[in-house]
C-alpha positions, 0 to 999 in steps of 0.5 A: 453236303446233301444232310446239310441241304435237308437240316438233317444236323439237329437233335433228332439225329446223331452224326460221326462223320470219318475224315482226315486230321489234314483235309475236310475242316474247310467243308465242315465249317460252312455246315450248319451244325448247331448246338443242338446238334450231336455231330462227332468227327473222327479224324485219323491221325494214324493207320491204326487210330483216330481222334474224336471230335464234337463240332457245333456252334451256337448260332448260324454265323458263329465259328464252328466249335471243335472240341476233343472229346476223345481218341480210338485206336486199334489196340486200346479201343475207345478211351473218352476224355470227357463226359459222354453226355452231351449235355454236361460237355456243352456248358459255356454258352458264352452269353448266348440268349436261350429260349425255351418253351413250356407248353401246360396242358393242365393249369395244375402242372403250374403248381408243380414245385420246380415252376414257382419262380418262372413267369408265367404268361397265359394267352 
C-alpha cells in the first residue's frame, strides 16, 4: 500500500479504510500503523451495515491492535461503543516505554506548576 510506503499512517493524518469482515486483515497487518496512528476499518458485515474498527500497535513488530469502537448501519446511522476521543480509548499500553519531549524556549515556563516534579536537564 503506497500510503504505507510514504508513513503516511501517523498523527498528521486520520484514516478509515473500507473493507470486508472476510478478506483484508492479512494486508493490514503488515501496515505500519502505530499507536499514534488514527486509522479506523470499516468492515461490512451486511449490504446495508458496517462494523468499525480502530487498529494499531505499539511498536513496529507488535501484533496489530483491533478494537471495536463502533457499528453504521443504513437505518440507524452511526452508533459508537466507545469514547470518540482517541486519547481516552488507548490507555493500556502494556509496559510500552514512552518518550516524550518538552522543548523551553524560556527558562520561566520551567516554573510553571504542573513541571515541578519532572527532571529537568538543560544542555
Amino acid at each position: 500500500m503506497q500510503a504505507d510506503v510514504l508513513t503516511l499512517f501517523d498523527a498528521r493524518s486520520r484514516w478509515i479504510l473500507l473493507g470486508n469482515a472476510t478478506r483484508g486483515h492479512s494486508l493490514l497487518a503488515e501496515l505500519r500503523i502505530l499507536l499514534d496512528s488514527d486509522v479506523l476499518v470499516a468492515d461490512r458485515v451486511s449490504e446495508r451495515s458496517f462494523i468499525l474498527l480502530e487498529m494499531y500497535r505499539r511498536r513496529h513488530n507488535d501484533t496489530i491492535i483491533k478494537t471495536v469502537i463502533g457499528e453504521w448501519d443504513q437505518q440507524y446511522g452511526l452508533r459508537m461503543t466507545a469514547s470518540p476521543v482517541l486519547s481516552s480509548r488507548r490507555t493500556n499500553f502494556h509496559r510500552s516505554i514512552l518518550k516524550a519531549v518538552m522543548v523551553v524556549r524560556q527558562n520561566r515556563a520551567l516554573c510553571v506548576k504542573h513541571t515541578v516534579n519532572m527532571h529537568i536537564r538543560q544542555l
